[in-house]
C-alpha positions as CSV (number, residue, x, y, z in Angstrom):
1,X,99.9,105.0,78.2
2,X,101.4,104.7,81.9
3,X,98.5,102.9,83.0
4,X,99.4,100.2,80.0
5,X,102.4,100.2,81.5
6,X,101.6,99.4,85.0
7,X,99.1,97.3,83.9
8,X,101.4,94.8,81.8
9,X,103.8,95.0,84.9
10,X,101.3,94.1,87.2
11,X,100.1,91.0,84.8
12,X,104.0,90.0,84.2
13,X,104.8,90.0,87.7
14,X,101.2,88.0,88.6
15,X,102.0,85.5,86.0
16,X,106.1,85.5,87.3
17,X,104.4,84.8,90.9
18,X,103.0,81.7,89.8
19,X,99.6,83.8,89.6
20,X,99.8,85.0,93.3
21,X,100.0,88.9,92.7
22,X,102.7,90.4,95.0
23,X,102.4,94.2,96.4
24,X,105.2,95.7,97.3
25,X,103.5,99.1,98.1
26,X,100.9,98.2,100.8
27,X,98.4,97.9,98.3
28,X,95.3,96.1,100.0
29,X,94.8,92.6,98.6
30,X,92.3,89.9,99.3
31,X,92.8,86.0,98.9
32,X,90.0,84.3,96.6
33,X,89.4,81.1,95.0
34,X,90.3,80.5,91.2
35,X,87.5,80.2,89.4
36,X,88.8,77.4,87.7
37,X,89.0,75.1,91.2
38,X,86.8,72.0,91.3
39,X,84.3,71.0,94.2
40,X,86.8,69.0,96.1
41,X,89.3,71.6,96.1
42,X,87.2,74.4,97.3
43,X,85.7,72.1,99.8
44,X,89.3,70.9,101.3
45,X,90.1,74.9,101.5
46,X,86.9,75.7,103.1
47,X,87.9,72.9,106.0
48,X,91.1,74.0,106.3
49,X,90.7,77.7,106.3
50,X,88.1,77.1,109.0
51,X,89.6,75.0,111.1
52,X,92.5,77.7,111.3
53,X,90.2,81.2,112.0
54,X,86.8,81.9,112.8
55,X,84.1,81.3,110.0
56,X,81.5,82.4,111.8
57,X,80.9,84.8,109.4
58,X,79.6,82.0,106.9
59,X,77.0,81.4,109.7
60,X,73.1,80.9,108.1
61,X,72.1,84.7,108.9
62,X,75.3,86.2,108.6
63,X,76.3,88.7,106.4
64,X,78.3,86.2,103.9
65,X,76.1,83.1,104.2
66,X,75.0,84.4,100.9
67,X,75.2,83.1,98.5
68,X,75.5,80.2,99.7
69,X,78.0,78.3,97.3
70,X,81.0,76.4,97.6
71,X,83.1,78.9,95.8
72,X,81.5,81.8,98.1
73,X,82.3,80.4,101.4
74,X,85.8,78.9,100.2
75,X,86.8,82.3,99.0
76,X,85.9,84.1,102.6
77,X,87.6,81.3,104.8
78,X,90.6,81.7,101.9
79,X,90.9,85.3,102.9
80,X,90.4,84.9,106.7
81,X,93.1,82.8,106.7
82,X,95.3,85.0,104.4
83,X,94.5,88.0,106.4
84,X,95.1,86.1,109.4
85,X,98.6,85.0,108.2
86,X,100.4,88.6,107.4
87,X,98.9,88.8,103.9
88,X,102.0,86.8,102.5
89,X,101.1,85.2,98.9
90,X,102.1,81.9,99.9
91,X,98.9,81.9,102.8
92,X,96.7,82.4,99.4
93,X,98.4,79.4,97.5
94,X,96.0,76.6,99.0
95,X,97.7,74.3,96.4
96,X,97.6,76.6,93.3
97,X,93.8,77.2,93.7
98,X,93.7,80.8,95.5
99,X,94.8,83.9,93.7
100,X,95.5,87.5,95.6
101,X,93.7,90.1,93.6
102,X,93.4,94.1,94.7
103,X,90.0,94.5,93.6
104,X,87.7,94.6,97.2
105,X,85.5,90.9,96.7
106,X,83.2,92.6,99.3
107,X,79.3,93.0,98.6
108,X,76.5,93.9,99.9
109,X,77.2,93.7,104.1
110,X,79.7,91.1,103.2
111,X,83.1,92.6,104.2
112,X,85.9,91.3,103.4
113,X,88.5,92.1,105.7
């Protein structure tokens, strides 16, 4: 029942956050895409994330060039730049079309830092 608990917590306080979750205990978080961004969006985010960090990473070879999607790469140069920036929710806002979650987006050698 505690984990309810938390659990309904953790969704009040994502949804009270404007859908950015905030951590108050040094819980690791990442910076993705929403799902529900559009082509243009992701695209604008991609530009700007890289034009701010290195996105080598996304590289043809590299470890995170696959798969090789818009909402892929957008999500890794999202979280560059939020990692970059002190993991603050508002450097995962990219106009209300990232999201911090806690579950690792990493996959196969693809790290997310």
């Amino acid at each position: 029942m505690a984990n309810v608990s938390l659990l309904l917590f953790l969704l009040f306080l994502s949804l009270s956050s404007g859908g950015n979750l905030i951590m108050a205990n040094g819980q690791k978080t990442w910076c993705v895409a929403k799902p529900s961004s559009d082509q243009a969006t992701l695209l604008a985010n991609l530009n700007y994330a890289c034009s701010q960090v290195d996105c080598r990473i996304l590289q043809k070879g590299c470890p995170c060039s696959y798969p090789d999607n818009l909402m892929n790469h957008a999500s890794i140069a999202m979280n560059l730049y939020y990692q970059s920036r002190g993991k603050n929710h508002w450097n995962c806002d990219f106009r209300a079309s990232g999201i911090v979650v806690v579950t690792d987006p990493s996959y196969g050698n693809c790290i997310y830092a």
